[in-house]
matplotlib code that plots the C-alpha trace (Angstrom):
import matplotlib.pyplot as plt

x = [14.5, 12.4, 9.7, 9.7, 8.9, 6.0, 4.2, 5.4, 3.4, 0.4, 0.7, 0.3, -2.7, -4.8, -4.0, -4.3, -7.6, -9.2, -7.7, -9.1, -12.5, -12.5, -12.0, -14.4, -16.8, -16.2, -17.4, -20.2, -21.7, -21.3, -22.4, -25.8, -26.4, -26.4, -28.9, -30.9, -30.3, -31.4, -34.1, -35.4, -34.8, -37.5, -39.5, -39.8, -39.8, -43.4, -44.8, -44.2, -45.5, -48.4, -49.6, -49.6, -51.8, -53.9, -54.0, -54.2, -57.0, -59.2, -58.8, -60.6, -63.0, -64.2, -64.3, -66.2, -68.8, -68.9, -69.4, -72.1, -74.0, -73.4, -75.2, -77.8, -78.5, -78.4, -81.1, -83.3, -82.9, -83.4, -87.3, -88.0, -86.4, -86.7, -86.0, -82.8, -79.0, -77.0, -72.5, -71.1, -67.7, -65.2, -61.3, -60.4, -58.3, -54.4, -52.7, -49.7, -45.8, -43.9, -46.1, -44.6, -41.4, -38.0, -36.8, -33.6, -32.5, -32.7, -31.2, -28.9, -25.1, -26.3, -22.6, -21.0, -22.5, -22.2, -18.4, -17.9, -18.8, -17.1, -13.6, -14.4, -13.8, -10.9, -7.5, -4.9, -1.1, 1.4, 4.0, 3.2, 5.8, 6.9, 6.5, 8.6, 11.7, 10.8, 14.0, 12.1, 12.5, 10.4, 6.5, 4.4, 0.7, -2.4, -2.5, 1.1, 1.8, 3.1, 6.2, 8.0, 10.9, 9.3, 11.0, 11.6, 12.1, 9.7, 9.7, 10.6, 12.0, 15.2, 14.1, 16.5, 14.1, 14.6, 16.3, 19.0, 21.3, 19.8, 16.3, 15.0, 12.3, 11.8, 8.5, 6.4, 7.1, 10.2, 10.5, 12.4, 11.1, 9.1, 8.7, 7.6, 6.4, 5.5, 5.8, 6.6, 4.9, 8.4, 6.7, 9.3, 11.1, 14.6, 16.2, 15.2, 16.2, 14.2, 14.7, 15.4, 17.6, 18.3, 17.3, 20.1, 21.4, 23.2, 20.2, 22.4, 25.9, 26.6, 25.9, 26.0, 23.3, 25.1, 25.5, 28.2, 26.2, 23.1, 20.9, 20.0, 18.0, 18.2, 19.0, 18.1, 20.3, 21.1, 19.3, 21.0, 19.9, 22.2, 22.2, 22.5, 26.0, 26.4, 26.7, 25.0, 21.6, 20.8, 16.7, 15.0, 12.9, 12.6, 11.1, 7.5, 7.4, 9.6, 9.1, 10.9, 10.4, 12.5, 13.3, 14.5, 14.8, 16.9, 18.7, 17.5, 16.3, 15.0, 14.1, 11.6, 9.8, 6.2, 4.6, 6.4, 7.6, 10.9, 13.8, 16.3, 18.9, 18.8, 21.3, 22.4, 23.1, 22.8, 20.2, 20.5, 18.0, 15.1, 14.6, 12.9, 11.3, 13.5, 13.3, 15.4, 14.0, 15.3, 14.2, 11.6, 12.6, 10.6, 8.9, 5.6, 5.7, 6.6, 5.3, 6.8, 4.2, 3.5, 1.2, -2.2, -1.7, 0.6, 0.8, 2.1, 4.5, 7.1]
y = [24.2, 22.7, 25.5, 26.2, 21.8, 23.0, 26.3, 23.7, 20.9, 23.3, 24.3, 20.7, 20.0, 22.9, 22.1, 18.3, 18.7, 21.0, 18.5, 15.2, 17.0, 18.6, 14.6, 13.6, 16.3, 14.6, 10.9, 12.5, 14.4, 11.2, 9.2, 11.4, 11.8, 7.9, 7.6, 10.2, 8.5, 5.4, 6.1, 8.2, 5.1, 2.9, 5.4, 5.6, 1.5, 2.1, 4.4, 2.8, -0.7, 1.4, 2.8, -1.3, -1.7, 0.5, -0.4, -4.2, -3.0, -0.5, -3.0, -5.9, -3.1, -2.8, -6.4, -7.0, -4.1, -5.6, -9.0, -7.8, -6.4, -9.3, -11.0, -9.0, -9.3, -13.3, -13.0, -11.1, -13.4, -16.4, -15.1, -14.9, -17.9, -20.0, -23.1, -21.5, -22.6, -19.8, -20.4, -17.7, -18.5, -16.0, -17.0, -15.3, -12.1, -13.4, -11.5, -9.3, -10.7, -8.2, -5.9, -6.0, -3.7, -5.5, -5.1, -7.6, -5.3, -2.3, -4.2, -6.5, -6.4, -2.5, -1.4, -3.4, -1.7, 1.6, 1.1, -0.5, 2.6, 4.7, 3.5, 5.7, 9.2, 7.4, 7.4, 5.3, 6.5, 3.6, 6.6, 9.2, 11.6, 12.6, 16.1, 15.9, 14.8, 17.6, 20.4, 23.8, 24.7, 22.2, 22.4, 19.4, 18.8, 18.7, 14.7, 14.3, 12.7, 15.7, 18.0, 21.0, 23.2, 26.6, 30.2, 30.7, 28.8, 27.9, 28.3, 24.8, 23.3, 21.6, 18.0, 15.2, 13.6, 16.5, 16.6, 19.9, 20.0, 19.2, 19.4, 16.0, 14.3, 10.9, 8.7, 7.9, 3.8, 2.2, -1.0, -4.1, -7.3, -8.0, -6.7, -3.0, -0.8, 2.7, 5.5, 8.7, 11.7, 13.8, 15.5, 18.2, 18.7, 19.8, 18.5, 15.7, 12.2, 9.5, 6.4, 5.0, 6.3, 3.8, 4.6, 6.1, 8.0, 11.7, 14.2, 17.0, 17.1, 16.2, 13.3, 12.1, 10.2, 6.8, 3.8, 4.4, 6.9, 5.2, 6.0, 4.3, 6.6, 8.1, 11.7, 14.0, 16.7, 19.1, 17.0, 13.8, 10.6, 9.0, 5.8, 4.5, 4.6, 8.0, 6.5, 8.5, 6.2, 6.0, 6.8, 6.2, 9.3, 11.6, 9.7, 11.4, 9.1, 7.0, 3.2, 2.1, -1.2, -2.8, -6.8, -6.1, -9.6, -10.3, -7.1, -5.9, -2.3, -1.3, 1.4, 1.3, 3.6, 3.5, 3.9, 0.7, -1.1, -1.1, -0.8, 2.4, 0.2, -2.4, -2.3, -5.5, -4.5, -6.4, -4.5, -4.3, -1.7, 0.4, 1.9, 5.0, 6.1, 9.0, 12.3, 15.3, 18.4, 21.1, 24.0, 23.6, 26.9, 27.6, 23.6, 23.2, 20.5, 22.0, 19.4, 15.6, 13.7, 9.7, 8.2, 6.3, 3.9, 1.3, -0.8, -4.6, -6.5, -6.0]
z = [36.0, 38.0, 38.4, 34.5, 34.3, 36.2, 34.6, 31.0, 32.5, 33.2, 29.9, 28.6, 31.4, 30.1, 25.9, 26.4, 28.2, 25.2, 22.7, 24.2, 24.8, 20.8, 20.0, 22.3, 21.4, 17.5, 18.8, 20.7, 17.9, 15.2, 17.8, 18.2, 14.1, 14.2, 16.7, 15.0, 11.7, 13.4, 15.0, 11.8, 10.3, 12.8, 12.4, 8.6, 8.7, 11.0, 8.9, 5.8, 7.4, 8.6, 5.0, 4.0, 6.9, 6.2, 2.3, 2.8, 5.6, 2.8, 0.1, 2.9, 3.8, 0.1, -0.7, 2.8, 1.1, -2.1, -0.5, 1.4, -2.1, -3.6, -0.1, -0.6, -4.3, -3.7, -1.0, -3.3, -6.2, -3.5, -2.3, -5.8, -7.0, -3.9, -6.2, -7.7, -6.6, -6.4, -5.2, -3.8, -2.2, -2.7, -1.4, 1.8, 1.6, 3.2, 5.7, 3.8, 5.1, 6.8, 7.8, 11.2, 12.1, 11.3, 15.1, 14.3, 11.3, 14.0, 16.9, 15.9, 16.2, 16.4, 18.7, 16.4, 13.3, 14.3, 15.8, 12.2, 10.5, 13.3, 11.9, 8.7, 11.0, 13.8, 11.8, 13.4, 13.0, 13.5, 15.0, 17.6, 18.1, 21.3, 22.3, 25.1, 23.0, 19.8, 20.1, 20.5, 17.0, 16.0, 16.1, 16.5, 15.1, 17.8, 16.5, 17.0, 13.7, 11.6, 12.2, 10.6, 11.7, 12.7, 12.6, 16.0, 19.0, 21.1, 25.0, 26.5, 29.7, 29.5, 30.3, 30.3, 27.6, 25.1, 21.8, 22.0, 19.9, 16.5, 15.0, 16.5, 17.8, 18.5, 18.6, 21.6, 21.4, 21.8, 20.1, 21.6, 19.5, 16.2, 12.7, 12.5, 9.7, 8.9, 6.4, 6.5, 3.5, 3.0, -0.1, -1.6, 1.5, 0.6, 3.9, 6.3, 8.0, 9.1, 10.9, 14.1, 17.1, 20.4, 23.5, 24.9, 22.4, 23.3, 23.3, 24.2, 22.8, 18.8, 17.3, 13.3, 11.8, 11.9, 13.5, 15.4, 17.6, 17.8, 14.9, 11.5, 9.0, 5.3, 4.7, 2.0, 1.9, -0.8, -3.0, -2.8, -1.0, 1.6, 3.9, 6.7, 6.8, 4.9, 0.8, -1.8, -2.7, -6.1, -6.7, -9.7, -9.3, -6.1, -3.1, -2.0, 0.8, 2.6, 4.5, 7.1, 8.0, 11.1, 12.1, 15.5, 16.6, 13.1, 13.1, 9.7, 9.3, 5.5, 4.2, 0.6, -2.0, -0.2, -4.4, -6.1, -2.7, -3.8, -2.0, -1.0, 1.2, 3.9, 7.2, 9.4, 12.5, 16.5, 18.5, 22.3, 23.3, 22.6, 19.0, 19.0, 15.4, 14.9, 12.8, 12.1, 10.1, 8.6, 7.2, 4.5, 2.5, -0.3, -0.9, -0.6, 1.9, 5.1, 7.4, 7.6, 8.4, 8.9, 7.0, 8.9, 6.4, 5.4, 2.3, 3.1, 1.0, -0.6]

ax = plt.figure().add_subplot(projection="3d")
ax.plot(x, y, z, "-o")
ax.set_aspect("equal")
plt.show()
């Protein structure tokens, strides 16, 4: 068992290695378009500020030349009109504002700025599921935030941390204390559960999605809605996503319609342990929504 651990951890090495260098590779290549952009940018600002220049320079140039006809002409008329008063005082041409290069526009708070626009291509997922948990006939995305139940099942080592005897996986974070929230895109999928499991709940032998064995979550199953502790839910209309939203220090977990903020059912229960966000998936069958996946965003309030 031990040995397969192994050639399964060399495995993850060599696909968690190409993963975190694709998303590095992504920052990288943002990161060089800004500077680019940037530095296009400065270089546009000096060549526009250099045409003015130039402009404000050609129009001095002319006046200086008609100035010095108009010199000219005066001296004439002044050796034959010695006696003759002639003014001549033309205002002096004004230096044109901003003709320099706005270096605080192209320096300041410049990380800041550009990590500011950065979080338009980062996504952040409130739930990462756990690979490590996921029973093998379940297939995980590269990001760890979607799952579906595949057609075969996959190779995997027996770890004590792994989900056997259903179609489970659990989330990466145990929670402890606080209010937690997060949403989960079930789409048309004919058959799923989601909602929290305790730490030590039976990864191996039979359990039911209840209470009594550790885990608090809705089902859908054969098109009906049921609770936490296994009554049919009436639904206004079929749920495309479902909330979960957990009070672990006041014992409260809820679970809501994610469109209206309304909500499915609410369970009061003492917590002693480690919640794990918890999900079981079955076969999609013919629905067009075959993965389950947690949303990046969530809505506040109720």
């Amino acid at each position: 068992m031990y040995e397969e651990m192994v050639k399964h951890s060399k495995k993850q090495l060599l696909t968690t290695e190409r993963q975190i260098r694709s998303e590095f590779n992504k920052l990288y290549q943002f990161l060089k378009e800004e500077e680019e952009s940037r530095l296009a940018a400065l270089r546009e600002e000096e060549e526009q500020k250099g045409k003015t220049i130039s402009r404000e320079m050609k129009r001095i140039q002319e006046h200086i030349s008609s100035l010095s006809d108009s010199i000219a002409a005066v001296e004439e008329d002044l050796q034959k009109h010695t006696q003759t008063r002639v003014q001549c005082s033309p205002p002096d041409p004004q230096l044109v504002s901003g003709a320099l290069i706005d270096v605080a526009k192209h320096l300041g708070n410049l990380s800041f700025r550009v990590w500011e626009k950065m979080k338009d291509m980062v996504r952040f997922s409130p739930v990462i599921l756990d690979p490590n948990t996921a029973s093998t006939d379940l297939y995980l995305s590269d990001d760890l935030t979607s799952v579906r139940n595949g057609d075969s099942n996959q190779q995997l080592p027996d770890n004590p941390e792994r989900n056997t005897a259903f179609v489970n996986v659990l989330g990466s974070e145990g929670i402890s204390s606080g209010t937690h929230r997060w949403e989960v895109e079930v789409g048309d999928h004919p058959h799923w559960n989601v909602g929290l499991a305790k730490e030590s709940v039976d990864r191996k032998g039979k359990v039911k999605p209840s209470p009594d064995d550790g885990i608090w979550c809705v089902t859908l199953l054969s098109g009906n809605y049921i609770d936490v502790v296994g009554e049919t839910i009436r639904v206004k209309k079929s749920l495309q996503r479902i909330g979960v939203h957990l009070d672990y220090d006041r014992g409260e977990v809820s679970f809501y319609d994610p469109e209206d903020m309304t909500r499915v059912c609410t369970h009061r229960d003492i917590f002693s342990e480690k919640l794990f966000p918890w999900f079981s998936i079955g076969p999609a069958g013919d629905a067009q929504t075959a993965d389950i996946k947690i949303c990046q965003t969530v809505r506040g309030g109720w």
